[in-house]
PDB file of N, CA, C, O and CB in Angstrom:
ATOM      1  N   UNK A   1     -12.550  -1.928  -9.010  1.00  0.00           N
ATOM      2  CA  UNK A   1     -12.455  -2.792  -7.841  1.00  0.00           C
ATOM      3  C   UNK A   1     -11.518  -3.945  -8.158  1.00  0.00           C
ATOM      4  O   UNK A   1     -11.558  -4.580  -9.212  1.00  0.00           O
ATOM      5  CB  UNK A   1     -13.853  -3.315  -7.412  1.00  0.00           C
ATOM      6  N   UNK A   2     -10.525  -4.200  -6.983  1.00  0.00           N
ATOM      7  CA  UNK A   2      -9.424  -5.517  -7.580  1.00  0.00           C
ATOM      8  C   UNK A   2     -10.591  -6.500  -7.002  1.00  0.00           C
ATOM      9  O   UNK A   2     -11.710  -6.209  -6.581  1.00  0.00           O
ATOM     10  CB  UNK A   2      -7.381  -5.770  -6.705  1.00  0.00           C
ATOM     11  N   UNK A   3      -9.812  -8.016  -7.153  1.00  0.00           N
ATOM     12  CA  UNK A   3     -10.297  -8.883  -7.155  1.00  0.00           C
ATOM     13  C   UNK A   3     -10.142  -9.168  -6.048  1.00  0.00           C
ATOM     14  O   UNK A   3      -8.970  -9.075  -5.685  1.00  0.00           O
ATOM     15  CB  UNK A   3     -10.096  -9.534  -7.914  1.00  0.00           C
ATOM     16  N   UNK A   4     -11.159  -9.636  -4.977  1.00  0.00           N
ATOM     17  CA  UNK A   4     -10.364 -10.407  -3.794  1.00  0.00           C
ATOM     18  C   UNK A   4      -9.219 -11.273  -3.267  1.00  0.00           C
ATOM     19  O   UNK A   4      -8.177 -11.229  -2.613  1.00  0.00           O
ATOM     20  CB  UNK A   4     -10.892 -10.923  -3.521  1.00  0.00           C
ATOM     21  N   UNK A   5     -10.312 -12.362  -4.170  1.00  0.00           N
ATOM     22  CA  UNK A   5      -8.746 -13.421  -4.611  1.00  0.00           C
ATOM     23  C   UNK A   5      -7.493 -12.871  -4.783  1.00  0.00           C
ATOM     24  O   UNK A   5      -6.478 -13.481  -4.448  1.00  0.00           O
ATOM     25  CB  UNK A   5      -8.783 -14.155  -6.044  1.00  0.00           C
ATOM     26  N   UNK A   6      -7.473 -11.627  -5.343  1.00  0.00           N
ATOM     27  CA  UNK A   6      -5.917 -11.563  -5.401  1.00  0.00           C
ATOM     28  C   UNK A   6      -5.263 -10.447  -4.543  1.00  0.00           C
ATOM     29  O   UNK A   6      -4.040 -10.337  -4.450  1.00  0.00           O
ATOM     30  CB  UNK A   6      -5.457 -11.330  -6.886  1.00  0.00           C
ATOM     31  N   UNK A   7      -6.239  -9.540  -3.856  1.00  0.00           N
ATOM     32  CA  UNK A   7      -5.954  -9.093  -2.568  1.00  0.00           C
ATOM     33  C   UNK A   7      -5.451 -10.171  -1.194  1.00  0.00           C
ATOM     34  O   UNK A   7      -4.701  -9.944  -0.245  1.00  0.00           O
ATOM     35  CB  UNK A   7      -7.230  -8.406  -2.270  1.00  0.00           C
ATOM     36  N   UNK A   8      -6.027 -11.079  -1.481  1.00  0.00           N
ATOM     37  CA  UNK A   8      -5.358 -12.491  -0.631  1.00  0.00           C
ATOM     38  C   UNK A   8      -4.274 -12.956  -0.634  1.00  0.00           C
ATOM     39  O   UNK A   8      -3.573 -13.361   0.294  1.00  0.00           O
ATOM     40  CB  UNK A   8      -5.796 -13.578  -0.858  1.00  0.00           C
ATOM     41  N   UNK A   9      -4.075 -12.896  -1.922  1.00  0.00           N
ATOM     42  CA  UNK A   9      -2.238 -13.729  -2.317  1.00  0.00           C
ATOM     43  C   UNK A   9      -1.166 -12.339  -2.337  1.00  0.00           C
ATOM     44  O   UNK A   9       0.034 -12.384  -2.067  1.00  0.00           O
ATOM     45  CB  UNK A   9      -2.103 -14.728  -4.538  1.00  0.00           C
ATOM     46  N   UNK A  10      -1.867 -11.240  -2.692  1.00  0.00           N
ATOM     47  CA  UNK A  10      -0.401  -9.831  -2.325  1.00  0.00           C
ATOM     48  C   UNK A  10       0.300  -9.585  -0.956  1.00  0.00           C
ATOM     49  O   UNK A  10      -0.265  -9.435   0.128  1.00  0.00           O
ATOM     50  CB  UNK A  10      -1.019  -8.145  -2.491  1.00  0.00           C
ATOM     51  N   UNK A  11       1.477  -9.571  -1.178  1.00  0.00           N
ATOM     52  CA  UNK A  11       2.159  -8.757   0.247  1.00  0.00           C
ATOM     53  C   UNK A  11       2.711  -7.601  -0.256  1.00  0.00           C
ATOM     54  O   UNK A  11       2.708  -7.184  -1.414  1.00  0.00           O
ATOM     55  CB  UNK A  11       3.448  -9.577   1.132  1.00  0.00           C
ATOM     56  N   UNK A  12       3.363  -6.955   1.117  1.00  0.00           N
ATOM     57  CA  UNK A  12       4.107  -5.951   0.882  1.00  0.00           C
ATOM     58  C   UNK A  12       5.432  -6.152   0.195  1.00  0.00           C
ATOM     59  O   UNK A  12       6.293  -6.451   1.023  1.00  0.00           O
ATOM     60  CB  UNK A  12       4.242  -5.390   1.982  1.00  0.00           C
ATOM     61  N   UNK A  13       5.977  -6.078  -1.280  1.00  0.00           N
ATOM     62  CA  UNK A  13       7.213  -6.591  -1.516  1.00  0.00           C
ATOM     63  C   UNK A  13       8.586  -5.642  -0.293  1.00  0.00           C
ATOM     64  O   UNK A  13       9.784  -5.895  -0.165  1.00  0.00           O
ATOM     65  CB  UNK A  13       7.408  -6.326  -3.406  1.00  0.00           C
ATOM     66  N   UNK A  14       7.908  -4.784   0.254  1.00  0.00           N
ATOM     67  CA  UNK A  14       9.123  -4.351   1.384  1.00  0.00           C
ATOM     68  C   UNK A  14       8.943  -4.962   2.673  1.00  0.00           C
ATOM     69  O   UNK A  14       9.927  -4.794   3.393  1.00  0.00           O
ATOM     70  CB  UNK A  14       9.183  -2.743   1.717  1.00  0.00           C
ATOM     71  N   UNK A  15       8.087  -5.560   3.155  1.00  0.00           N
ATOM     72  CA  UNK A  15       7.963  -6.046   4.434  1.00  0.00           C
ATOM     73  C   UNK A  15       6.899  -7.438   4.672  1.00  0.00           C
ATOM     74  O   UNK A  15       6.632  -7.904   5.779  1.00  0.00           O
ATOM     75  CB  UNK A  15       7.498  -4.794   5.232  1.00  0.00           C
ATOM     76  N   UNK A  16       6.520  -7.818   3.709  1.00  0.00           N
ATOM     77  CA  UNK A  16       5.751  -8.934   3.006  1.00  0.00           C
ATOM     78  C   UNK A  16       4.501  -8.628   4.283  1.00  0.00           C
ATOM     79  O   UNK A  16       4.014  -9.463   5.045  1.00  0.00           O
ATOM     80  CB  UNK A  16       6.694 -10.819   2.866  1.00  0.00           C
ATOM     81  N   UNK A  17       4.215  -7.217   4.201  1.00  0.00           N
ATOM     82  CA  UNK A  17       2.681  -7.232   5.006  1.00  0.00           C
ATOM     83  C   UNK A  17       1.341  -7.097   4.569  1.00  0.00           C
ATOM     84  O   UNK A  17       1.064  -6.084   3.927  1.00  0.00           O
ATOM     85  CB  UNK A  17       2.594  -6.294   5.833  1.00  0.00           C
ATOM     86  N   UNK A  18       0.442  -7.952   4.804  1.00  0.00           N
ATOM     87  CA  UNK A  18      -1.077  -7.567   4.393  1.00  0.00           C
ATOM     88  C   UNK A  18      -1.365  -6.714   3.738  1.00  0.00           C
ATOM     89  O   UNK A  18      -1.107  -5.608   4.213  1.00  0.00           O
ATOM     90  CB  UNK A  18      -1.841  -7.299   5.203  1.00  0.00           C
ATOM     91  N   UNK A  19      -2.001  -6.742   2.408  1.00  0.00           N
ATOM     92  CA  UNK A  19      -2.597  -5.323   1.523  1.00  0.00           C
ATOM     93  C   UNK A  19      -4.020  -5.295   2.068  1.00  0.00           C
ATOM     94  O   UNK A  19      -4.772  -6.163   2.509  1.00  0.00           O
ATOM     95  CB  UNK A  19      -2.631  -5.457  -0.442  1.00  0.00           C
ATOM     96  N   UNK A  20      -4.128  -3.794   1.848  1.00  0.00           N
ATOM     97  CA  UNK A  20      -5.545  -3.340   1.713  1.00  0.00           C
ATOM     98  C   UNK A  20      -5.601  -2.732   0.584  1.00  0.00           C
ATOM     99  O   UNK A  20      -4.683  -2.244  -0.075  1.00  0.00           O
ATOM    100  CB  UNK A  20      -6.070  -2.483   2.735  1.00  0.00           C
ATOM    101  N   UNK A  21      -7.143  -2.791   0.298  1.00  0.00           N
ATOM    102  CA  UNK A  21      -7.193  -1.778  -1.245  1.00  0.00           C
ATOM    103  C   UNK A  21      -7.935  -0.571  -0.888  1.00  0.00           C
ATOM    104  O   UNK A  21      -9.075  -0.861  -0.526  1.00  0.00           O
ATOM    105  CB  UNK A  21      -8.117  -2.533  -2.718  1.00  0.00           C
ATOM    106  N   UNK A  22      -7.741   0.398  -0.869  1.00  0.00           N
ATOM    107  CA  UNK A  22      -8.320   1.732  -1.004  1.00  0.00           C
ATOM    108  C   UNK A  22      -9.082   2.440  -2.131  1.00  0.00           C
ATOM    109  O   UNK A  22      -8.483   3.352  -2.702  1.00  0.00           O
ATOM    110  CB  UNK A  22      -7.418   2.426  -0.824  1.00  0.00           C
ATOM    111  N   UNK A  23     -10.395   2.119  -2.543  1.00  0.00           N
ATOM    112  CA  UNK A  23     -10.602   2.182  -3.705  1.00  0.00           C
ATOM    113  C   UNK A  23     -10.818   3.333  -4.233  1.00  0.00           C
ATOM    114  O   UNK A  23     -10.696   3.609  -5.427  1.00  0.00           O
ATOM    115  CB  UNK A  23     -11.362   1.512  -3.949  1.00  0.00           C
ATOM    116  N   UNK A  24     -11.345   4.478  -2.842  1.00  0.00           N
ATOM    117  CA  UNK A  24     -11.210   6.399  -3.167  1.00  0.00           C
ATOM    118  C   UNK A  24      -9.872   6.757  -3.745  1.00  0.00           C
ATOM    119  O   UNK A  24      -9.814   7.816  -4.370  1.00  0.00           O
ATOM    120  CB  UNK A  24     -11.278   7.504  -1.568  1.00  0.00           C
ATOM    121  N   UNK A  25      -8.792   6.030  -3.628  1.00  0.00           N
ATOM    122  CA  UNK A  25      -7.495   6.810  -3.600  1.00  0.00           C
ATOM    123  C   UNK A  25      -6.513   5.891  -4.756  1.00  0.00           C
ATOM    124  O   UNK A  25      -5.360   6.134  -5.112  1.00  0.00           O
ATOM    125  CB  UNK A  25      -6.779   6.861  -1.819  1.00  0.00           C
ATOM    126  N   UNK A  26      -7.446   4.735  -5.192  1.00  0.00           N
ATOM    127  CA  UNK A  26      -6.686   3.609  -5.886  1.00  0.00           C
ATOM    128  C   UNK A  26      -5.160   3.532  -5.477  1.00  0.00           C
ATOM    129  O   UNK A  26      -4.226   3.902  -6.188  1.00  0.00           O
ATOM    130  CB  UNK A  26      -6.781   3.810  -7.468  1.00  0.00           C
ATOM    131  N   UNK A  27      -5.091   3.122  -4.521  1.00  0.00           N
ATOM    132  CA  UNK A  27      -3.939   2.774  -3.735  1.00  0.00           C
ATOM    133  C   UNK A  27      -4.224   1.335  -3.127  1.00  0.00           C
ATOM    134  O   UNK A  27      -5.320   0.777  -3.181  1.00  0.00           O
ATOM    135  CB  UNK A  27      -3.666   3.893  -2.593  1.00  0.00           C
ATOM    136  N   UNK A  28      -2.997   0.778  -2.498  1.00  0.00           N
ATOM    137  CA  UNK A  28      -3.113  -0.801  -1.952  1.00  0.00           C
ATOM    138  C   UNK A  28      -1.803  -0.144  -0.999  1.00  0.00           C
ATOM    139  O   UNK A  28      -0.825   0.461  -1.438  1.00  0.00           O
ATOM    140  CB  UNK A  28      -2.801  -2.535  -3.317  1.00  0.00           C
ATOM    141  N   UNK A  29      -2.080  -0.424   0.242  1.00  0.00           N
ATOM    142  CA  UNK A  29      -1.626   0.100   1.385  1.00  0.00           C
ATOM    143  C   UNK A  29      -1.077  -0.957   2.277  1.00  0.00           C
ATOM    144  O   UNK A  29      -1.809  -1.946   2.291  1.00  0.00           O
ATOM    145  CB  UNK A  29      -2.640   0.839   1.999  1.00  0.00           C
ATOM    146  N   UNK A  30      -0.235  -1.037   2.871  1.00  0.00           N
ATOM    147  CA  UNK A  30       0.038  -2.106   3.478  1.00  0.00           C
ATOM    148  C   UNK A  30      -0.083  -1.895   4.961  1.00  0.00           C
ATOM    149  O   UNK A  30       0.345  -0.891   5.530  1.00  0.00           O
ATOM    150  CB  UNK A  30       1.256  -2.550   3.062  1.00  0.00           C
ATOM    151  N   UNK A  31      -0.839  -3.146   5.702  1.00  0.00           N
ATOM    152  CA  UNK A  31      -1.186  -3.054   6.988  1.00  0.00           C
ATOM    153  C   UNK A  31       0.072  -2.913   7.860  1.00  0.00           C
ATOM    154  O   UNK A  31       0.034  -2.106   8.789  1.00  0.00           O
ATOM    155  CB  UNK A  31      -2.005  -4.197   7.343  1.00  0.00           C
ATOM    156  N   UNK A  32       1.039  -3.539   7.665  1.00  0.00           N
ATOM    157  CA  UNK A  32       2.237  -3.540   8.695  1.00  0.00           C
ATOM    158  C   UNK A  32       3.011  -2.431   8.439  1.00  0.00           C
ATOM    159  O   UNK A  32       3.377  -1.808   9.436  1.00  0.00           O
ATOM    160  CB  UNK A  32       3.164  -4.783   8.644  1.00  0.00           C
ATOM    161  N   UNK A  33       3.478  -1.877   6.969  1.00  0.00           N
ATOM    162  CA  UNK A  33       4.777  -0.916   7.382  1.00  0.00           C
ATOM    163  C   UNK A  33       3.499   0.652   6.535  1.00  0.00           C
ATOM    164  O   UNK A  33       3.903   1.775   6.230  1.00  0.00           O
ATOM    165  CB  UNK A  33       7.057  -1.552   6.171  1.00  0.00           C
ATOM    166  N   UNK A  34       2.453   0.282   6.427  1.00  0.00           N
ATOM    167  CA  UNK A  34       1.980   1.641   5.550  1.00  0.00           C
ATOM    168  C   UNK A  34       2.469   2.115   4.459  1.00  0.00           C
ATOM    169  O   UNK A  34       2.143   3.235   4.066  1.00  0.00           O
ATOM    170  CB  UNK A  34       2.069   2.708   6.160  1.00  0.00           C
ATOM    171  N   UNK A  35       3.239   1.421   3.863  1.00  0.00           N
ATOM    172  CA  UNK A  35       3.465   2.126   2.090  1.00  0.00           C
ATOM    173  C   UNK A  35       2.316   1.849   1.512  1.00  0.00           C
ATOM    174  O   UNK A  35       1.628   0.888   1.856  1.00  0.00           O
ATOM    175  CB  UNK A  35       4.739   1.413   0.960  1.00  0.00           C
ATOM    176  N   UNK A  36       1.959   2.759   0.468  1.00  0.00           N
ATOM    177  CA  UNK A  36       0.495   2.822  -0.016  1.00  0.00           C
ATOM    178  C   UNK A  36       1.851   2.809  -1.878  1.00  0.00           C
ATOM    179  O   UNK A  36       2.923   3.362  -2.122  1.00  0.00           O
ATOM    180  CB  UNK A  36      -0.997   4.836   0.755  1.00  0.00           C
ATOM    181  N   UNK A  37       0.873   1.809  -2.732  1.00  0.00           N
ATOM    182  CA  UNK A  37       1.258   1.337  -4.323  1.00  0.00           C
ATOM    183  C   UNK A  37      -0.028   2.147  -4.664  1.00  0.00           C
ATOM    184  O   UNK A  37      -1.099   2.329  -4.085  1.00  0.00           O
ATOM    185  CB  UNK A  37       1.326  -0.638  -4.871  1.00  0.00           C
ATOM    186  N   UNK A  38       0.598   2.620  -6.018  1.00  0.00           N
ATOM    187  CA  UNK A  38      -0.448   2.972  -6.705  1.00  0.00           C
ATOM    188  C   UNK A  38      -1.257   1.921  -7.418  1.00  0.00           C
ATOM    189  O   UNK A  38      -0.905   0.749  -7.285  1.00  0.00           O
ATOM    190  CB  UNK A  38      -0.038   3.853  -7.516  1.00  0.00           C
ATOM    191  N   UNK A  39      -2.430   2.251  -8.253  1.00  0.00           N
ATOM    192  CA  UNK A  39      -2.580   1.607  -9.249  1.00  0.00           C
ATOM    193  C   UNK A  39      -3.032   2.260 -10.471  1.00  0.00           C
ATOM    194  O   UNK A  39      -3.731   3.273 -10.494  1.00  0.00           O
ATOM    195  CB  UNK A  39      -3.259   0.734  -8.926  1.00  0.00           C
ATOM    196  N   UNK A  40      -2.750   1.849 -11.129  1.00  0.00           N
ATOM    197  CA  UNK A  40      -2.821   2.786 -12.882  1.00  0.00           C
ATOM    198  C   UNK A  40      -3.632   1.952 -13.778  1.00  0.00           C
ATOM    199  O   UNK A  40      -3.116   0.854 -13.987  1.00  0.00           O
ATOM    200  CB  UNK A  40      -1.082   2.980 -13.870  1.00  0.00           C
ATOM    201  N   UNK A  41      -4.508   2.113 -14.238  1.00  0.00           N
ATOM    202  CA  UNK A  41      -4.758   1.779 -15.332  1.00  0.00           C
ATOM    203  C   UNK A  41      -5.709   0.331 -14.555  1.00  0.00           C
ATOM    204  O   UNK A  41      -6.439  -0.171 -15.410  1.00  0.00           O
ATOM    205  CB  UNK A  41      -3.312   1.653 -16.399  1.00  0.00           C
ATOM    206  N   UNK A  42      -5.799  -0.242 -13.445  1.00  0.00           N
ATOM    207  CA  UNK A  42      -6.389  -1.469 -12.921  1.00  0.00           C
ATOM    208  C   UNK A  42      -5.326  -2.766 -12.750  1.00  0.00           C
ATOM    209  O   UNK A  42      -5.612  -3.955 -12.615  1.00  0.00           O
ATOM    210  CB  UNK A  42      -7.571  -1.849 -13.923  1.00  0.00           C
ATOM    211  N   UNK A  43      -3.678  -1.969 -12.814  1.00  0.00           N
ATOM    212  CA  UNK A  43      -2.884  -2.593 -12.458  1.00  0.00           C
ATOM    213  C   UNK A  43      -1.905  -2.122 -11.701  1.00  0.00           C
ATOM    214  O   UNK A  43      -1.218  -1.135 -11.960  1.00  0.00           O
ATOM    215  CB  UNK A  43      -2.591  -3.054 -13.238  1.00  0.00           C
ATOM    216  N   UNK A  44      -1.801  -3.017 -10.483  1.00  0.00           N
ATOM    217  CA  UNK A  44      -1.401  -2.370  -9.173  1.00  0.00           C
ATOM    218  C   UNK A  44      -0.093  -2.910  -9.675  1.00  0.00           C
ATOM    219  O   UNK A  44       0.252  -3.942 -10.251  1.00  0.00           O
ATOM    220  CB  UNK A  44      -2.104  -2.824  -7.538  1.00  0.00           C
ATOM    221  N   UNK A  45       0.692  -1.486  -9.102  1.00  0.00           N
ATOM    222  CA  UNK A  45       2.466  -1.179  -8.822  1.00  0.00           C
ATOM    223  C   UNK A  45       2.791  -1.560  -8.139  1.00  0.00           C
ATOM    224  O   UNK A  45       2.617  -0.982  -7.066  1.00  0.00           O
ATOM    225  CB  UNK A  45       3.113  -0.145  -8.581  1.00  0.00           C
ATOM    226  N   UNK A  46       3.596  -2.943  -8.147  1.00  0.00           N
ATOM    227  CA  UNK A  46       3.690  -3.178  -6.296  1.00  0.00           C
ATOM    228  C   UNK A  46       5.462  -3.279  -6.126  1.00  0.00           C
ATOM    229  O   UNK A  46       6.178  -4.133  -5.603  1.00  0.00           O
ATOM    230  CB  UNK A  46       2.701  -5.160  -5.574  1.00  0.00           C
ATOM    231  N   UNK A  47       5.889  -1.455  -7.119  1.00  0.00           N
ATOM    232  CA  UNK A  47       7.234  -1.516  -6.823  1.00  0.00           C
ATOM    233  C   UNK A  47       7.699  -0.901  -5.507  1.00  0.00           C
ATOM    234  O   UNK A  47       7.037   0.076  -5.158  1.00  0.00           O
ATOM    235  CB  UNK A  47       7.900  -0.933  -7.866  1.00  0.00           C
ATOM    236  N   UNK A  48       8.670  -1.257  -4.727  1.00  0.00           N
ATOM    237  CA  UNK A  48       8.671  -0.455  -3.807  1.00  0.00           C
ATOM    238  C   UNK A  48       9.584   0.991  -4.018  1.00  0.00           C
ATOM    239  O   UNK A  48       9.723   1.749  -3.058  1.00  0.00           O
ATOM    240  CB  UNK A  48       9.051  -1.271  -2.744  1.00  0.00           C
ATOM    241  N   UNK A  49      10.140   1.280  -5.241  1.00  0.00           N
ATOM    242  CA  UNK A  49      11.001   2.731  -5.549  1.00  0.00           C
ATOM    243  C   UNK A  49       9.418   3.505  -5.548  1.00  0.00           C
ATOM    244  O   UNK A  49       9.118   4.576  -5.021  1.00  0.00           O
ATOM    245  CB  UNK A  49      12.206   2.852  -7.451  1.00  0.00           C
ATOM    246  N   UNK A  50       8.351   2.353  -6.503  1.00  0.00           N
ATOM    247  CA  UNK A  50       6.945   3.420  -6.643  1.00  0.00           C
ATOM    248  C   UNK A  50       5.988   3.930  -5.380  1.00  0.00           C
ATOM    249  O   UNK A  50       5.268   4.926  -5.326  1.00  0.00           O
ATOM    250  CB  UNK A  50       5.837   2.638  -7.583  1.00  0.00           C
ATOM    251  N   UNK A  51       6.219   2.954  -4.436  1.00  0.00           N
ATOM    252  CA  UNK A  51       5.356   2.974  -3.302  1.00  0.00           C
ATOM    253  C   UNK A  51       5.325   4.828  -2.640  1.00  0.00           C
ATOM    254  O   UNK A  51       6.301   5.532  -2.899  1.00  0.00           O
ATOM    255  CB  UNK A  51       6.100   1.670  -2.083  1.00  0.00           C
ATOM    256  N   UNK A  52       4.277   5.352  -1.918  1.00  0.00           N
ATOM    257  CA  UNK A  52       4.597   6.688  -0.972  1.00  0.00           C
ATOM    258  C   UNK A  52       5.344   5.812   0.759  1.00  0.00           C
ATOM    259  O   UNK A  52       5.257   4.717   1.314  1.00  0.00           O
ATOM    260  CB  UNK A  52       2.545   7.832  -0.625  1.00  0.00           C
ATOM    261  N   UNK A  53       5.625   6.358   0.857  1.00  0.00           N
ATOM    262  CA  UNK A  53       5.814   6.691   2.949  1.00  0.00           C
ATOM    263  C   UNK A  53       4.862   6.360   3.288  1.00  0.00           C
ATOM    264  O   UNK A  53       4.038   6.304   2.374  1.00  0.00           O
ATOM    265  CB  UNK A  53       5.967   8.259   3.805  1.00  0.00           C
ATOM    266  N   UNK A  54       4.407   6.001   4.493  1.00  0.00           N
ATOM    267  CA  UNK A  54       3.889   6.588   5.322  1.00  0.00           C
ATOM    268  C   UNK A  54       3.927   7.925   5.934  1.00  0.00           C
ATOM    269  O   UNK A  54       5.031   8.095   6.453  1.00  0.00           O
ATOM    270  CB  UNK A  54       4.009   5.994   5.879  1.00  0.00           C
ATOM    271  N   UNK A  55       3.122   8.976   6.080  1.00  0.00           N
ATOM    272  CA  UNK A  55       2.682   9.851   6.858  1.00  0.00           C
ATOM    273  C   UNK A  55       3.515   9.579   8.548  1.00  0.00           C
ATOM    274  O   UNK A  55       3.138   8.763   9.390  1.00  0.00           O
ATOM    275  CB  UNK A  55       0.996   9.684   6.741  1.00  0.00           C
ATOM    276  N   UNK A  56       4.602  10.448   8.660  1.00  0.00           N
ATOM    277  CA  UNK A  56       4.842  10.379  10.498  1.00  0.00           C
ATOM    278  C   UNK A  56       3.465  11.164  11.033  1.00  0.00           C
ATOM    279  O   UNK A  56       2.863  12.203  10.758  1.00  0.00           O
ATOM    280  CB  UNK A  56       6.586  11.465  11.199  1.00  0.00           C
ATOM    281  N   UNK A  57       3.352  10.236  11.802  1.00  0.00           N
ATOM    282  CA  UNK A  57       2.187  11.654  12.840  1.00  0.00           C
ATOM    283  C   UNK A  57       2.912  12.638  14.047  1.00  0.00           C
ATOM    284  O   UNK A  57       3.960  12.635  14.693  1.00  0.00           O
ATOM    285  CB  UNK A  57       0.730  10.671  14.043  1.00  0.00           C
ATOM    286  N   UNK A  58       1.903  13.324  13.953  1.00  0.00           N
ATOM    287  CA  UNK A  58       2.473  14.651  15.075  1.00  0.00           C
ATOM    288  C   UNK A  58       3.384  14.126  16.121  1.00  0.00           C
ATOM    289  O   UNK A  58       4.413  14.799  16.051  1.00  0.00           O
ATOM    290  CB  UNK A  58       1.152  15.441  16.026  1.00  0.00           C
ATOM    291  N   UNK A  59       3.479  13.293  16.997  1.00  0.00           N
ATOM    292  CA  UNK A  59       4.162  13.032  18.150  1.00  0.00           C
ATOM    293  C   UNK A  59       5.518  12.773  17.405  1.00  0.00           C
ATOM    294  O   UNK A  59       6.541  13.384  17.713  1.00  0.00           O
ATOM    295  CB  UNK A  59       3.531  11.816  19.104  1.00  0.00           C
ATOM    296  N   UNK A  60       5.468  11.792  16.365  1.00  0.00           N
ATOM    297  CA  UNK A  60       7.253  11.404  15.321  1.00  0.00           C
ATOM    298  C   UNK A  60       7.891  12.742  15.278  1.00  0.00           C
ATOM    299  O   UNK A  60       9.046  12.896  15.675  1.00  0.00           O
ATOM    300  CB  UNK A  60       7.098  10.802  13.215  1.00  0.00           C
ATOM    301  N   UNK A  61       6.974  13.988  14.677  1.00  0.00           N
ATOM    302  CA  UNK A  61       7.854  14.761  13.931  1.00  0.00           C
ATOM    303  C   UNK A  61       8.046  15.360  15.285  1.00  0.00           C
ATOM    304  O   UNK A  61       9.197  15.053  15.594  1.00  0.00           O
ATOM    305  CB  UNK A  61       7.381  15.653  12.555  1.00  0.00           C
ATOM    306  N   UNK A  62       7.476  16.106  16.319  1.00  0.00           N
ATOM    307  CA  UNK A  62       7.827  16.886  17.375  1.00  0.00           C
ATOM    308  C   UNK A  62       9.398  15.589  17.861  1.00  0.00           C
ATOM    309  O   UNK A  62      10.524  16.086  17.819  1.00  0.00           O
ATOM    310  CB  UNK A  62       6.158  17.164  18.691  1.00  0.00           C
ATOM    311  N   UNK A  63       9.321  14.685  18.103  1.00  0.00           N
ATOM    312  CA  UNK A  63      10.837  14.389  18.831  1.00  0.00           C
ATOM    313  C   UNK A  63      12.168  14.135  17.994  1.00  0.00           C
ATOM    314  O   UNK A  63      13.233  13.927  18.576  1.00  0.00           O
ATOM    315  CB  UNK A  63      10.726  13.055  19.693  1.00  0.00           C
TER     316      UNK A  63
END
């Protein structure tokens, strides 16, 4: 489990948006653009080359 406190002071270094922590998936996800950081070891990656995508949903990929 991260620390609160410092779930408070993280942004997204690509879009400086709100983290969440995901603790099933040890990921820290960002509320505004959805890149999900890993974390390894109980220290979160907050590179953005490391970050995933977001997931398009069905309606993105059909147009």
């Amino acid at each position: 489990m991260l620390d609160e406190k410092l779930l408070e002071i993280l942004a997204c270094p690509a879009c400086k948006g709100d983290i969440k922590y995901e603790e099933e998936n040890q990921k820290l996800i960002c509320l505004s653009c959805g890149r999900r950081y890993p974390i390894r070891d109980g220290i979160p990656i907050m590179l953005i080359e490391e970050a995933e995508l977001p997931e398009k949903n069905e309606d993105t990929k059909r147009n």
